[in-house]
N, CA, C and O atoms as a DFTB+ gen file, in Angstrom:
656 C
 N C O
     1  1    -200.071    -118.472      90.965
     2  2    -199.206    -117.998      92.026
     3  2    -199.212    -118.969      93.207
     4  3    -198.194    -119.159      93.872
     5  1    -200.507    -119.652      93.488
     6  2    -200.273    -120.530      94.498
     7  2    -199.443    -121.754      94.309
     8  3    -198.526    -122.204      94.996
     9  1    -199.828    -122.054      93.536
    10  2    -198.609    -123.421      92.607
    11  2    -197.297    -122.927      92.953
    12  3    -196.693    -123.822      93.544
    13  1    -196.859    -122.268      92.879
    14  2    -195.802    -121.114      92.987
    15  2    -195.309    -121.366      94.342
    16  3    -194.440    -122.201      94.591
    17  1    -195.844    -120.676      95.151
    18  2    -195.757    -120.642      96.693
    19  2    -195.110    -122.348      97.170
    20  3    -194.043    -122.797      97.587
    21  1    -196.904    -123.069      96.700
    22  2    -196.504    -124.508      97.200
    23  2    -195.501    -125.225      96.686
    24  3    -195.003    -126.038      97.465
    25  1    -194.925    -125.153      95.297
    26  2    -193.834    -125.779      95.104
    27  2    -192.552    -125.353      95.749
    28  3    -191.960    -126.207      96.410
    29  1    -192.053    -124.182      95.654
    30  2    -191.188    -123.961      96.265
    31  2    -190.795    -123.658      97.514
    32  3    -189.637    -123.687      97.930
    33  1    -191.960    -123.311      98.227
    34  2    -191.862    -123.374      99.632
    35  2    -191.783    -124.383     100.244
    36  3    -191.411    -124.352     101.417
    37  1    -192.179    -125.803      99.488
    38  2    -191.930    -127.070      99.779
    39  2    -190.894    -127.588      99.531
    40  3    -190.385    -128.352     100.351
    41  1    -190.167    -127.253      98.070
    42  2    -188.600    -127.668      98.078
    43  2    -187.964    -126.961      99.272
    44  3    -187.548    -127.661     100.195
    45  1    -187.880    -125.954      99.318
    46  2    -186.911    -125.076     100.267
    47  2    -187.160    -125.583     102.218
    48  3    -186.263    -125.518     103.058
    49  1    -188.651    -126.065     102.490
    50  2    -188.197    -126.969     103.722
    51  2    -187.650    -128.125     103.559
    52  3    -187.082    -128.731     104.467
    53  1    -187.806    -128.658     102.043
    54  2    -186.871    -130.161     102.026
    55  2    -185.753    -130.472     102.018
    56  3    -185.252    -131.537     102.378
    57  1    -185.118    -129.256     101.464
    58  2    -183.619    -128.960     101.306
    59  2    -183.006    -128.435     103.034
    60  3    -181.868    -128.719     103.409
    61  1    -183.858    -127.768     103.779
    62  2    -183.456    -127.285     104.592
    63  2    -183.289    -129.064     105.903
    64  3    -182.371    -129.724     106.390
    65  1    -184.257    -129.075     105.910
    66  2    -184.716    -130.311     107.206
    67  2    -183.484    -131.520     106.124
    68  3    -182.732    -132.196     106.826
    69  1    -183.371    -131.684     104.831
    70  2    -182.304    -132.840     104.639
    71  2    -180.769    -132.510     105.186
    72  3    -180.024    -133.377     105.642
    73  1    -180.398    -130.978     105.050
    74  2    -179.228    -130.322     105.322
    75  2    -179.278    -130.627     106.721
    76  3    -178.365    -131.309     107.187
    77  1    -180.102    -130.271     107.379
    78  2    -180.053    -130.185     108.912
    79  2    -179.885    -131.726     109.694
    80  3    -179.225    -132.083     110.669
    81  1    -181.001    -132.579     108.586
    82  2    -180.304    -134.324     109.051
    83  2    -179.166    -134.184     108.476
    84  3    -178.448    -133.459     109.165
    85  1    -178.816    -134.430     107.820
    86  2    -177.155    -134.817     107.233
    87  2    -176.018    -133.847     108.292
    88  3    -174.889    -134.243     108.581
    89  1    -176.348    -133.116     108.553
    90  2    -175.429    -132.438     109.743
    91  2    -175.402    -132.759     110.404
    92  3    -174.250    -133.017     110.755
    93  1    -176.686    -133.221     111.563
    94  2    -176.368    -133.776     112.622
    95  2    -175.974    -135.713     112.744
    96  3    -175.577    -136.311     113.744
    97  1    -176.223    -136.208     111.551
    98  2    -175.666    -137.704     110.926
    99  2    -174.739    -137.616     111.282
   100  3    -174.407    -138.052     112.384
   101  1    -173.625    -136.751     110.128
   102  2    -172.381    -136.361     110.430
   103  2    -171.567    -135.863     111.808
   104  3    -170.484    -136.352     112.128
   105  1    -172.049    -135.124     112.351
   106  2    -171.665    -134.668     113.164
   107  2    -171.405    -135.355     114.217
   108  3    -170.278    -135.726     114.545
   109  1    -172.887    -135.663     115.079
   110  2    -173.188    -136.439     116.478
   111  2    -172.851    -138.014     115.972
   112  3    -171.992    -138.620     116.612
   113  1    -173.347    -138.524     115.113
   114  2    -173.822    -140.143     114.491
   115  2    -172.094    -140.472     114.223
   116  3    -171.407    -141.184     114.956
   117  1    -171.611    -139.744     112.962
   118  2    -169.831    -140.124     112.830
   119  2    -169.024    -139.343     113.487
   120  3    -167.816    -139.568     113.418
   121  1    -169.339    -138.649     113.984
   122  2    -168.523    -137.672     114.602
   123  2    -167.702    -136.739     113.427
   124  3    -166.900    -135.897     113.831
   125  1    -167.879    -136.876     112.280
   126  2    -167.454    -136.127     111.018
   127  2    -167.725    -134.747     111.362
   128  3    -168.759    -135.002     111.981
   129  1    -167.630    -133.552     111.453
   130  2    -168.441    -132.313     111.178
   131  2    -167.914    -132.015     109.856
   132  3    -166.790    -132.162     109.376
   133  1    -169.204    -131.477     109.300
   134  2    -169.157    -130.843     107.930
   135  2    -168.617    -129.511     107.577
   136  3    -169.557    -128.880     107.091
   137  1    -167.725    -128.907     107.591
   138  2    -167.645    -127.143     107.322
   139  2    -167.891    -126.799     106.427
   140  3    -167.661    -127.440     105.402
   141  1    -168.631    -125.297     106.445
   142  2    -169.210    -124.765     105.649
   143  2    -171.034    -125.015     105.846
   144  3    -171.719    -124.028     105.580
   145  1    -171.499    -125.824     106.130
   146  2    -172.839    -126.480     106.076
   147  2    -173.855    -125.505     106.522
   148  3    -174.973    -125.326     106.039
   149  1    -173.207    -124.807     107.680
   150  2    -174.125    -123.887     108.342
   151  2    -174.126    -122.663     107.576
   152  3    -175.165    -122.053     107.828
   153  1    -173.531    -122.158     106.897
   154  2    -173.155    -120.665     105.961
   155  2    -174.443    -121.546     104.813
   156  3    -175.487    -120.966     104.513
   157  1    -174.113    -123.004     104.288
   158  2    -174.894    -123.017     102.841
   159  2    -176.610    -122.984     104.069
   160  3    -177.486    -122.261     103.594
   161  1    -176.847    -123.409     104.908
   162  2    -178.333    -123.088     105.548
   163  2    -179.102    -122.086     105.332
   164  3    -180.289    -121.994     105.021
   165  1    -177.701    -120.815     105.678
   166  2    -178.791    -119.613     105.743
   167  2    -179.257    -119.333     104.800
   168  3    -180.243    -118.595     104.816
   169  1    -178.811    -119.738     103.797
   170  2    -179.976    -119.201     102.123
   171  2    -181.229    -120.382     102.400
   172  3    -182.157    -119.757     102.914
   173  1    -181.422    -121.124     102.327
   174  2    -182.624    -121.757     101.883
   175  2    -183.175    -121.509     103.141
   176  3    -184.384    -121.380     102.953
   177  1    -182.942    -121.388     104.210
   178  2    -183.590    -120.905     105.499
   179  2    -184.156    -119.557     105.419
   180  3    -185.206    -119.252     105.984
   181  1    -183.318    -118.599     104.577
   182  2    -183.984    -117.125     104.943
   183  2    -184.934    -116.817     103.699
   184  3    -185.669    -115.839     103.564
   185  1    -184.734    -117.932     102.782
   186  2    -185.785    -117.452     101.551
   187  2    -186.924    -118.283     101.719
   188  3    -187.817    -118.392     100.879
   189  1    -186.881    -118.898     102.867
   190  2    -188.499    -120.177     103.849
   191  2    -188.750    -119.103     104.568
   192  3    -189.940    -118.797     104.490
   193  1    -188.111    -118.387     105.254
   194  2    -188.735    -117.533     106.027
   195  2    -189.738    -116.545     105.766
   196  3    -190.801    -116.343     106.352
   197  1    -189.168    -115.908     104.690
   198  2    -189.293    -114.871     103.992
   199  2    -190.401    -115.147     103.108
   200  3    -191.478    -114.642     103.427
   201  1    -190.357    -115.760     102.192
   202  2    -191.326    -116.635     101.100
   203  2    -192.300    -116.808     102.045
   204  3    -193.137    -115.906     102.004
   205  1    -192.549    -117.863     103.106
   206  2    -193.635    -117.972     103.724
   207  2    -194.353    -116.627     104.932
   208  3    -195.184    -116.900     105.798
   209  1    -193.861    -115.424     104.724
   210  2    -194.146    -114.596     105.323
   211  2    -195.067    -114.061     104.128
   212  3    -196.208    -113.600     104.147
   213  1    -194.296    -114.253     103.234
   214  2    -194.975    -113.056     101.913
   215  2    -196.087    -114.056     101.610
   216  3    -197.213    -113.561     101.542
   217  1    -195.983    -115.344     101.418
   218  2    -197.306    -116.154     101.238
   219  2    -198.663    -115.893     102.485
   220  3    -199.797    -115.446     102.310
   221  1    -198.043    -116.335     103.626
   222  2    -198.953    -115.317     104.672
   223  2    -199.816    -114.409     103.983
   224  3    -201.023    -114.507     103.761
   225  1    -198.850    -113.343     103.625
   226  2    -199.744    -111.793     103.519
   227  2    -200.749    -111.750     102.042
   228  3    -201.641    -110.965     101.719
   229  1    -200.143    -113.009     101.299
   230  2    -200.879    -113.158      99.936
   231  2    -202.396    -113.219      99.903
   232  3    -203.305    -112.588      99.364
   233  1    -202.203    -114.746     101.099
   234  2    -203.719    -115.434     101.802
   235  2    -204.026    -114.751     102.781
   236  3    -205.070    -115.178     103.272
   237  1    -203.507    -113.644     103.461
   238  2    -204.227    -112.961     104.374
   239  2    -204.664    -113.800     105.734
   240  3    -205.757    -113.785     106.300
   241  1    -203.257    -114.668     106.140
   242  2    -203.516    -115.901     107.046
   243  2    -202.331    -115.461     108.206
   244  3    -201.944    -116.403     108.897
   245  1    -201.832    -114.373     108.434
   246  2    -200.906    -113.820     109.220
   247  2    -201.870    -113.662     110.516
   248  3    -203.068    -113.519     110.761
   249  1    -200.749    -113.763     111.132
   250  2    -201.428    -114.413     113.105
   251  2    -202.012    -112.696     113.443
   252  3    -201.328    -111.674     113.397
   253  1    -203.243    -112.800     113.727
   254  2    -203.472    -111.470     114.164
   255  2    -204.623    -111.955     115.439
   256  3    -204.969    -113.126     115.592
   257  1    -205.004    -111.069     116.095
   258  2    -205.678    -110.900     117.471
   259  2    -206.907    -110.240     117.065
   260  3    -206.782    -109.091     116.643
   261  1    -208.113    -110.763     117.114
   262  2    -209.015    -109.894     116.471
   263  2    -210.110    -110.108     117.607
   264  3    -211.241    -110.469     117.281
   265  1    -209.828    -109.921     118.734
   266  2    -210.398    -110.053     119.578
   267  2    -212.152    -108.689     119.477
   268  3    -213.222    -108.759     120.082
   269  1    -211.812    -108.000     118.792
   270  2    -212.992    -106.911     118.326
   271  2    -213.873    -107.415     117.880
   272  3    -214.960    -107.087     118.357
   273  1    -213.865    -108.514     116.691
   274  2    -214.990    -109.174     116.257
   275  2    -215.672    -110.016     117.026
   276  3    -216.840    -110.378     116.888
   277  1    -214.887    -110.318     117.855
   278  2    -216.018    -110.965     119.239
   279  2    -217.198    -109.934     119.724
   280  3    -218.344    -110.381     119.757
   281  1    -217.025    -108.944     119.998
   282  2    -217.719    -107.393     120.552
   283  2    -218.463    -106.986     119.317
   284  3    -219.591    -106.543     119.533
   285  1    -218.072    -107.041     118.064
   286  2    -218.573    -106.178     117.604
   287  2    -219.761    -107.082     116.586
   288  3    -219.455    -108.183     116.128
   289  1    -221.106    -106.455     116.324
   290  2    -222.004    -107.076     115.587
   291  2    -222.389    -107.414     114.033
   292  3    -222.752    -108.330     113.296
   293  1    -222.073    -106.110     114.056
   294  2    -222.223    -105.620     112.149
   295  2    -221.152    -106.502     111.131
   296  3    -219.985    -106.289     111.459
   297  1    -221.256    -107.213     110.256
   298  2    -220.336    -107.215     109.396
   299  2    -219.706    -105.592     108.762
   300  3    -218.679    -105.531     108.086
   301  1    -220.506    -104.416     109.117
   302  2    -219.882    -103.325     108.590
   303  2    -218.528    -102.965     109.393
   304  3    -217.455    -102.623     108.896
   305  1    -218.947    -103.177     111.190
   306  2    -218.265    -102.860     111.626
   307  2    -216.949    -103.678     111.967
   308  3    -215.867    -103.093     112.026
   309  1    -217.022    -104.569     112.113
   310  2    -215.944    -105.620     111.940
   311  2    -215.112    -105.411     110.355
   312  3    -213.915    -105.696     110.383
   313  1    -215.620    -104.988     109.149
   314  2    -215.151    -104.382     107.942
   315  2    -213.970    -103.139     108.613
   316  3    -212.759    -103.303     108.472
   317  1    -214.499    -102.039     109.267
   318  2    -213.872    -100.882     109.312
   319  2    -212.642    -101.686     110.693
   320  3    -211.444    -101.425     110.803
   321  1    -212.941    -102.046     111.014
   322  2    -211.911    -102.424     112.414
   323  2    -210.715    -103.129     111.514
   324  3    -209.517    -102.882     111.651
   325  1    -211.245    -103.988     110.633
   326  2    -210.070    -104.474     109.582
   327  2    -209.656    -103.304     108.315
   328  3    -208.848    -103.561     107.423
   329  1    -209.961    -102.759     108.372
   330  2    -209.648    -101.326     107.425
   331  2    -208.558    -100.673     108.222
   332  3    -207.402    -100.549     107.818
   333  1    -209.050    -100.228     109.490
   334  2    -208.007     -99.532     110.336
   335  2    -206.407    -100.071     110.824
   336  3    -205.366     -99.488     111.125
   337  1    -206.850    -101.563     110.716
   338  2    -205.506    -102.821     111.304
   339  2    -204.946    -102.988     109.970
   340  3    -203.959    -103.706     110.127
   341  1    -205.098    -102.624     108.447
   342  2    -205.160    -102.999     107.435
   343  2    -203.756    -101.561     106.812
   344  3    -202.791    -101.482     106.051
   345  1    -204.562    -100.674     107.799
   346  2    -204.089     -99.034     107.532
   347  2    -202.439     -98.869     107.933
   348  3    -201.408     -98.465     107.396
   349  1    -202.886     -99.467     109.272
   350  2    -201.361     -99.674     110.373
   351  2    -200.740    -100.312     109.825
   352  3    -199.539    -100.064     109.724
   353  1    -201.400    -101.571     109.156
   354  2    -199.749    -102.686     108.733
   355  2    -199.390    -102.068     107.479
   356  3    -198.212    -102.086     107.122
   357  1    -200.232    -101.554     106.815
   358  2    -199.147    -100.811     105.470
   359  2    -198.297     -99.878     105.772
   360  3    -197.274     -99.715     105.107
   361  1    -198.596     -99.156     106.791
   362  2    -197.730     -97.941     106.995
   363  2    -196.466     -98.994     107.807
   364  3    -195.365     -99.091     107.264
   365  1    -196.698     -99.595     108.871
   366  2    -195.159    -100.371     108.950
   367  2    -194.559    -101.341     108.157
   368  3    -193.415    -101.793     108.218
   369  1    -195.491    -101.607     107.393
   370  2    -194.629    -102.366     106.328
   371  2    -193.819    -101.788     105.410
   372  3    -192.903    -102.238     104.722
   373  1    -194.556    -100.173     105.569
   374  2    -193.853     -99.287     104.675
   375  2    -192.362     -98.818     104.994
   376  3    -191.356     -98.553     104.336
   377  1    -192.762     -98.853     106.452
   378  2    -191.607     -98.031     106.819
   379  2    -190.366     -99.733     107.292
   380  3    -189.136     -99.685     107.316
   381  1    -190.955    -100.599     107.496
   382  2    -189.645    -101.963     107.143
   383  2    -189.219    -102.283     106.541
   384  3    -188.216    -102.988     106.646
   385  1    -189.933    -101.820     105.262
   386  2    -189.523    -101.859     103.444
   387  2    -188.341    -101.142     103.203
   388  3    -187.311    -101.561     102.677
   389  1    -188.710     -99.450     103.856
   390  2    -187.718     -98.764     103.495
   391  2    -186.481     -98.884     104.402
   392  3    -185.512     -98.185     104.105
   393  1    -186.408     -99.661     105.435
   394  2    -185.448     -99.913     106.375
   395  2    -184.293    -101.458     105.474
   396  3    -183.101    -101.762     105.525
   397  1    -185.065    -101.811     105.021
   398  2    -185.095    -103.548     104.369
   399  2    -183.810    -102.897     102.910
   400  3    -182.628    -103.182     102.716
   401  1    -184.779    -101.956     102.147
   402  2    -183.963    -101.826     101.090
   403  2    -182.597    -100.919     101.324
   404  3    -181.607    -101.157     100.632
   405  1    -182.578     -99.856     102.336
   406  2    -181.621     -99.303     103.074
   407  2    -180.408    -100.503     103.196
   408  3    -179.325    -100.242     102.673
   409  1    -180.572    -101.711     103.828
   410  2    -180.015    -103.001     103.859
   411  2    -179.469    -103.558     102.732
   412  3    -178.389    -104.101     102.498
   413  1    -180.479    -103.297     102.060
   414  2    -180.680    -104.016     100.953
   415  2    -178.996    -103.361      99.878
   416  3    -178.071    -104.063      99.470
   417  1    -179.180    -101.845      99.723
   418  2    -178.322    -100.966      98.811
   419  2    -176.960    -101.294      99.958
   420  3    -175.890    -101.585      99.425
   421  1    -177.000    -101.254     101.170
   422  2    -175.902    -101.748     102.189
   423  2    -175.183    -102.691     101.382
   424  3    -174.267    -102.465     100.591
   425  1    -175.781    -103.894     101.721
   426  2    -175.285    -105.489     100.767
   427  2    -174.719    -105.592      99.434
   428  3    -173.708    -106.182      99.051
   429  1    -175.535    -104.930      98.837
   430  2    -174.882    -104.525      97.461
   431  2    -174.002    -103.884      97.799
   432  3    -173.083    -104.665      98.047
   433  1    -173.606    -102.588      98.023
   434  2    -172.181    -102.330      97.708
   435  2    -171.669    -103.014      98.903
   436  3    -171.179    -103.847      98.141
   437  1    -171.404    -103.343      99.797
   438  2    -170.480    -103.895     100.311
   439  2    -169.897    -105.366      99.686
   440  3    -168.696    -105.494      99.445
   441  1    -170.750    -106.325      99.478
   442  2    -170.798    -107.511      99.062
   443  2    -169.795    -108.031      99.699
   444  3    -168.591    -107.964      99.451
   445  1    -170.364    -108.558     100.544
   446  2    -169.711    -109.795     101.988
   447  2    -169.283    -111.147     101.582
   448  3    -169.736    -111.416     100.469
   449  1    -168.728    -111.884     101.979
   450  2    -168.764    -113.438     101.768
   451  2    -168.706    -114.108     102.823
   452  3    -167.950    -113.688     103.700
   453  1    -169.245    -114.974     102.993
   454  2    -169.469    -116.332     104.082
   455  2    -167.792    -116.371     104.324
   456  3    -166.932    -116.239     103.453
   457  1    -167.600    -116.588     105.735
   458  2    -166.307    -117.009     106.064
   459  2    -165.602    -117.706     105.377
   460  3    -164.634    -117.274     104.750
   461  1    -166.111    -119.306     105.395
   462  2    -165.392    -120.515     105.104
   463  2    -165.453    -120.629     103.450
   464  3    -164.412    -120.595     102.793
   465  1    -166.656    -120.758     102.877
   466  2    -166.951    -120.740     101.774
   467  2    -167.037    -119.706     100.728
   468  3    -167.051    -120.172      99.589
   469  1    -167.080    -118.806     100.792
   470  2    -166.654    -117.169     100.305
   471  2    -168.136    -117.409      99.206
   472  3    -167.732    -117.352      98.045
   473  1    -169.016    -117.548      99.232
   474  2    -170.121    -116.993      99.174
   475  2    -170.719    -116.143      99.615
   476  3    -171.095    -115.943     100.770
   477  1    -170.938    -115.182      98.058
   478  2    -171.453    -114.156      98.579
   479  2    -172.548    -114.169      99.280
   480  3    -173.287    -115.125      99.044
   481  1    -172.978    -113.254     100.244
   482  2    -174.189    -113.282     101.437
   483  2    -175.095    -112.244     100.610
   484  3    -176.275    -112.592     100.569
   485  1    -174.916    -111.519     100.206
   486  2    -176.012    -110.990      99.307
   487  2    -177.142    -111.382      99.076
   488  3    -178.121    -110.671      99.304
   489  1    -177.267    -113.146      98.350
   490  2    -178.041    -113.764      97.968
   491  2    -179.166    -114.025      98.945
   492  3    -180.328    -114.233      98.594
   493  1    -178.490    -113.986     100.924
   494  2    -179.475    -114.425     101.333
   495  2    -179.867    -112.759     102.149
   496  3    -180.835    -112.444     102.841
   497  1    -179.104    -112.247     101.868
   498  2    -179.238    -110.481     102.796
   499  2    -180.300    -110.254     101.973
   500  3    -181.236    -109.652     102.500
   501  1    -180.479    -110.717     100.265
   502  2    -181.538    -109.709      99.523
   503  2    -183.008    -109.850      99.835
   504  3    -183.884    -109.065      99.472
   505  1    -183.228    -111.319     100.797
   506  2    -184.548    -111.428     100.859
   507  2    -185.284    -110.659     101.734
   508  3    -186.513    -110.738     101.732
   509  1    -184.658    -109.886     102.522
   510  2    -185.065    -108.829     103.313
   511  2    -185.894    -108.214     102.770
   512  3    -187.088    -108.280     103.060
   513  1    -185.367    -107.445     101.807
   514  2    -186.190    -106.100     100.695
   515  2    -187.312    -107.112     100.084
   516  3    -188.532    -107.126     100.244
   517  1    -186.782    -107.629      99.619
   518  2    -187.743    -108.824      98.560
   519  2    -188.831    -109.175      99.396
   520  3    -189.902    -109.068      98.799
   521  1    -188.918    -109.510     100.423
   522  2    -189.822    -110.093     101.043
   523  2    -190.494    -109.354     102.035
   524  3    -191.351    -109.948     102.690
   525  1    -190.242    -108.048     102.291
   526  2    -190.674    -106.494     103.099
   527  2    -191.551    -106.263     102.077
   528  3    -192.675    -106.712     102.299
   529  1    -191.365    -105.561     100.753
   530  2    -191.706    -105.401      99.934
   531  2    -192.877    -106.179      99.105
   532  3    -193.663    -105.430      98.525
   533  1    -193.076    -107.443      98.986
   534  2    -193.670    -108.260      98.686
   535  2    -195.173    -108.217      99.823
   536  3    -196.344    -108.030      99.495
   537  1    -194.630    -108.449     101.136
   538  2    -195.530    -108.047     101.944
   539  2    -196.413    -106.950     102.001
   540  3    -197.541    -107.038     102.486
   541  1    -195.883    -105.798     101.466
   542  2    -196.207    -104.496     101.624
   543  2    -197.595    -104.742     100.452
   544  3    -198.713    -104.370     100.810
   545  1    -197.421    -105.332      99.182
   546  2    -197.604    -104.877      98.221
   547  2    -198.997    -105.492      98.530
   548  3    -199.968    -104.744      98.428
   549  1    -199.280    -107.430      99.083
   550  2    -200.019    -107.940      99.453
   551  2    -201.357    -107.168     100.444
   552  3    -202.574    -107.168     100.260
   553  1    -200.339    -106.423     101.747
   554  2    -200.791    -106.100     102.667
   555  2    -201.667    -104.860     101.801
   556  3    -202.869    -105.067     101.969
   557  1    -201.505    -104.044     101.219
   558  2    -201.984    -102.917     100.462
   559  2    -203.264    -103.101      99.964
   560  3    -204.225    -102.353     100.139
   561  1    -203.210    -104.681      99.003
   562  2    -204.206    -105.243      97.989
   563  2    -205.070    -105.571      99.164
   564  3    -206.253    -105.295      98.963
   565  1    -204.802    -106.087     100.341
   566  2    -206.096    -106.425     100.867
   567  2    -206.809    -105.070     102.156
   568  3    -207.735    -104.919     102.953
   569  1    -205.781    -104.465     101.693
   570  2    -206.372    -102.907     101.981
   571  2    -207.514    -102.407     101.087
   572  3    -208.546    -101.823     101.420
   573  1    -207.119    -102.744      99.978
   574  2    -207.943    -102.307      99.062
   575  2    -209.131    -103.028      98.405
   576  3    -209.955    -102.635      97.579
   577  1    -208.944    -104.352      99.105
   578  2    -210.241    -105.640      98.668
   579  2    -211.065    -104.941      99.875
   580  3    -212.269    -104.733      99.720
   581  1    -210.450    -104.601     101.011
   582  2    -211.449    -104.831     102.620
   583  2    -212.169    -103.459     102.310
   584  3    -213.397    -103.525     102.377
   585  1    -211.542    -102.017     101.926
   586  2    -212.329    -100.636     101.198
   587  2    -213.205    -100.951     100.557
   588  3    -214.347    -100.795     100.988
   589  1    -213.007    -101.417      99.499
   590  2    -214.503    -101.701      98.652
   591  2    -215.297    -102.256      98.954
   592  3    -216.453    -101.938      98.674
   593  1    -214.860    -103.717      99.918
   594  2    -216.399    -104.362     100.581
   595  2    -217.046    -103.665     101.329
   596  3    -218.276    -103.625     101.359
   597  1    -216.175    -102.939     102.125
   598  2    -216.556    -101.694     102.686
   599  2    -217.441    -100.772     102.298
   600  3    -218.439    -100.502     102.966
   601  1    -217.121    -100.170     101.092
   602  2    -217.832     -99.390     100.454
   603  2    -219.393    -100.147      99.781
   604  3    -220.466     -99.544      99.818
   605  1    -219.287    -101.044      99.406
   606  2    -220.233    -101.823      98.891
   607  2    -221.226    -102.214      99.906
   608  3    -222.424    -102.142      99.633
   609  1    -220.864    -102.576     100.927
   610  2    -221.707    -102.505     102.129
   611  2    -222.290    -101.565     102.734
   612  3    -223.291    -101.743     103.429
   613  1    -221.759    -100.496     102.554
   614  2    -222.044     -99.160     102.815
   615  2    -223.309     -98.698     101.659
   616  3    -224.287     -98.041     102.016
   617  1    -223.140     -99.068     100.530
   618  2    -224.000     -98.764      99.349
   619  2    -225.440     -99.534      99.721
   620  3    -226.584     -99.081      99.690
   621  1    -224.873    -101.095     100.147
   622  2    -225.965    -101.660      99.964
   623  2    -227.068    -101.577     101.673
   624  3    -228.221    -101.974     101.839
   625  1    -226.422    -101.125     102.354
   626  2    -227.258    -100.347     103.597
   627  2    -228.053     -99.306     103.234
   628  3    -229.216     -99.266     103.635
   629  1    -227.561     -98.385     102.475
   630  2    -227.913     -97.320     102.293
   631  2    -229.190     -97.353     101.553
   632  3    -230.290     -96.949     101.930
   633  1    -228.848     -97.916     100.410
   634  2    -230.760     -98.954      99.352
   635  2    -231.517     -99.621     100.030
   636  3    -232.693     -99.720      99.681
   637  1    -230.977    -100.354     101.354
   638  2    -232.419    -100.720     102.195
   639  2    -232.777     -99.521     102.910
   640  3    -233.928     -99.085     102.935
   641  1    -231.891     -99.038     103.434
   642  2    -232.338     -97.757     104.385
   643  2    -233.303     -96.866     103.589
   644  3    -234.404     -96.538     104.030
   645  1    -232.913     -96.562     102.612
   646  2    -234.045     -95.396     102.025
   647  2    -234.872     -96.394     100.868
   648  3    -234.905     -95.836      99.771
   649  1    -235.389     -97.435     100.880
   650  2    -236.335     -98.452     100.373
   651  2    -237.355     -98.221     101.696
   652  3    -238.469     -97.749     101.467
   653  1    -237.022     -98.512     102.913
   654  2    -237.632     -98.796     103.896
   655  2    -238.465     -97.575     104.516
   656  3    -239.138     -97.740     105.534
């Protein structure tokens, strides 16, 4: 899966940053403007966005403030403080998911097309759900990695405590 991530999250900024030189070449450099250029952007732009959000939540490398683990001592307790922040983002991920695919069934039946180029927008409307969803599923799993260390830590306190 990481192979995954890195290949294509790497084509999709290469395609994006070459589109974006060649536009402004054209544009400012010959004074040419390209039409259409900006409609073909938003797909490889919103599936970089998106893709690298859901990679985020894969690696568990999403910008958070954890200013608690400064204060707090225990690896137990620093465990439950990420259990609780762990709790919150599933439930809004839950509820952006279901906002995302709401969007999502929108796009489908409507099925829009890009002004100039009559491409359908679908393609880049779908990464919404796709990538809400994806998040959710991530955000969940490390709900459920951070519980058990949890729990396991909890076990293994408990065998020194009554050893001692």
């Amino acid at each position: 899966m990481e192979k995954l991530f890195k290949y294509t999250l790497t084509a999709l900024i290469t395609v994006v940053a070459a589109l974006e030189f060649y536009q402004v070449v054209m544009r400012y450099v010959l004074e040419l403007p390209v039409m259409g250029l900006d409609e073909i952007l938003v797909y490889p732009t919103l599936w970089l966005y998106f893709l690298g959000s859901v990679n985020a939540s894969r690696e568990d490398t999403q910008i958070k403030a954890n200013v608690l683990d400064i204060f707090l001592g225990t690896p137990r307790s620093r465990l439950m403080v990420r259990i609780i922040a762990d709790i919150m983002s599933v439930v809004v991920s839950i509820w952006l998911t279901y906002w995302a695919w709401d969007y999502f069934r929108y796009a489908l039946r409507v099925w829009k097309e890009s002004p100039t180029l009559y491409i359908p927008t679908f393609y880049a409307e779908c990464t919404f759900f796709l990538g809400m969803a994806l998040m959710t599923l991530y955000t969940a799993w490390h709900l459920v990695k951070n519980t058990r260390e949890f729990i396991a830590l909890s076990h293994t306190a408990r065998r020194l405590a009554w050893k001692s």
